[in-house]
Every structure is written in structure tokens, then in C-alpha cells.
C-alpha positions, 0 to 999 in steps of 0.5 A: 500535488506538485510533486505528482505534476513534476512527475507527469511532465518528467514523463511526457519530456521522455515521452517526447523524446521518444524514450521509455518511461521509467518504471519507477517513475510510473510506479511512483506517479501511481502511488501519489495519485492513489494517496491524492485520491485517498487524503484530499479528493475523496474526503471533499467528495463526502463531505459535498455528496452526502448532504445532497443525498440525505432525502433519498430514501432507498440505496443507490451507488454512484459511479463517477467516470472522470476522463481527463479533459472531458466533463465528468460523467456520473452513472446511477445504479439500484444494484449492491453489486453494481461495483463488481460489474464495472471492476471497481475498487472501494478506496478506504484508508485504514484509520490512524493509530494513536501512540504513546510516548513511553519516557526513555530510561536505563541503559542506552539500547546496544543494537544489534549487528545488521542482518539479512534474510534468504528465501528460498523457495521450492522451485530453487529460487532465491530472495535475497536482498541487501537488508531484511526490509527489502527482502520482505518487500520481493516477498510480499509482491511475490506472493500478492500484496492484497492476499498477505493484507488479507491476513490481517496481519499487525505491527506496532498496532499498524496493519502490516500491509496498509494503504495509509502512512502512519505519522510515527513509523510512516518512514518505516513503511515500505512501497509496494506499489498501488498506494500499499505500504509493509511495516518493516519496524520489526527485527529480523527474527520477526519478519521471519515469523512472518514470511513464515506465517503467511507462506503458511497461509497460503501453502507456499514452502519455502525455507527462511535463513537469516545471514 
């Protein structure tokens, strides 16, 4: 957690100082505390409530209500769609991808020349970013990152849109904000096909070009 604690004190100093936070410090302090939250703090909270839980018989959902500083609350509900009331969200990360290591032989892989990607929409706007990658990203965020991960979209066995880093591609995912990453291991005829598959999906028209 210590880089989320660099983050907190990098932002009360300008807070101090009487400057703007950074938006990319706020994002970036978001996403730890999403992942914080995902690999460490909800796991011991499962491990610790279920056992205590086991005699109850009937289904319940317990809302924990933490402010810093304060003692934690805990509320009890009977309803199945007590979640919804209180605007919650269910925080689950998708499960790990096991991959095989295929032996490289043959020739060395020639690469192919860098390419771009240019968007552009109906009303004559434009993304267009300096690679393929991040192209996708504006994309992606344009259109709503809940909505393209509604899809179910996949890429190297990964969800395209996931909330967990995968440990081979992990440095091939990219922020999208809020703990969401996007796949880019993919060549950029593929990103194509999948700006195109998911403005499809959502009748958004656009043009897609690669340069």
C-alpha cells in the first residue's frame, strides 16, 4: 500500500499549497484503491465473515459502511436487491488465465511496421492517437467501459475489458480508469474488428482507418 500512501500525501501537499489535484493522480489513486480492495481486503473479509455466517440459515446482505476516521458501521438487510437501493457495486475479479509456454522454433518473427488507427465518428469528430493501443483506449472510454465489457469480448483467453491484471499480458493492459483495464495484445487489423464489432453493437457509426 505504500504506493497509494505516496499518492494520498502528493495530493494533500498540493491540496495545502492551494493547487489543483492532478487528474491523473486522482485516477491513479482510484485505481489502487480498487485493486487494494479487490487482492487484499476483500479476500480476508471472506475468509473471516463466512465461517461466522455458516448458522444462519436464511440470506441476508451486509453492508459495511467505512469512513475514514470513524468506527466502521455494518447494516443488515433481508432484501436480495438491497444493493440496488443503496447504489452498490459487487466487486469480483475476473478469475486468472492459466497459459501455456509454446517452445519458439523457425525463423525469427519479421514485425510488422507501426500502425495507427483513426476513427472517426458520425458527427465528425476524430480519435486519433499516437498508436493503435491508445486509440482503442479514448475509444473504449467514449463509448462506456461497462457497456464494451458488457459484450463479453475476448483476447488471449483475457476479457478485453477486465478488472484483473493478467500475469503474462498484464503489461499489455491498458487504464481505463476505476480498476478497468483493455487488452491491447492484439495487431491493429484486430483492434479494428473490434471497434467495429462493438460500435456495431451499440449503433454507434463510425469509420475505422488504419494509417
Amino acid at each position: 500500500m505504500s504506493r497509494l500512501s505516496d499518492l494520498y500525501k502528493a495530493m494533500e501537499t498540493l491540496r495545502k499549497e492551494g493547487l489543483p489535484v492532478n487528474e491523473d493522480i486522482e485516477r491513479k489513486a482510484n485505481e489502487l484503491e480498487e485493486e487494494i480492495i479487490k487482492k487484499e481486503i476483500l479476500p480476508v473479509l471472506s475468509k473471516t465473515i463466512e465461517p461466522a455466517l455458516q448458522p444462519v440459515q436464511r440470506e441476508l446482505v451486509l453492508v459495511v459502511d467505512y469512513v475514514p476516521g470513524n468506527p466502521l458501521s455494518v447494516h443488515l438487510s433481508r432484501k436480495r436487491n438491497f444493493t440496488a437501493e443503496i447504489d452498490a457495486k459487487e466487486i469480483l475479479p475476473d478469475p486468472e488465465v492459466e497459459h501455456k509456454e509454446i517452445g519458439k522454433t523457425g525463423p525469427k518473427e519479421v514485425k510488422n511496421p507501426v500502425t495507427r488507427l483513426r476513427i472517426t465518428f458520425a458527427d465528425g469528430s476524430v480519435i486519433q492517437e499516437r498508436n493503435a493501443a491508445e486509440s482503442f483506449v479514448t475509444f473504449v472510454r467514449r463509448v462506456g467501459v461497462e457497456r464494451v465489457r458488457s459484450l463479453g469480448l475476448k483476447q488471449c483467453k483475457i476479457p478485453l475489458v477486465s478488472n484483473t491484471l493478467d500475469k503474462k499480458y498484464g503489461d499489455k493492459q491498458k487504464s481505463l480508469g476505476n480498476g478497468w483495464y483493455l487488452m491491447t495484445n492484439t495487431s491493429t487489423q484486430s483492434k479494428r474488428k473490434d471497434i467495429e464489432f462493438i460500435a456495431n453493437a451499440f449503433n454507434i457509426n463510425v469509420k475505422v482507418d488504419i494509417i
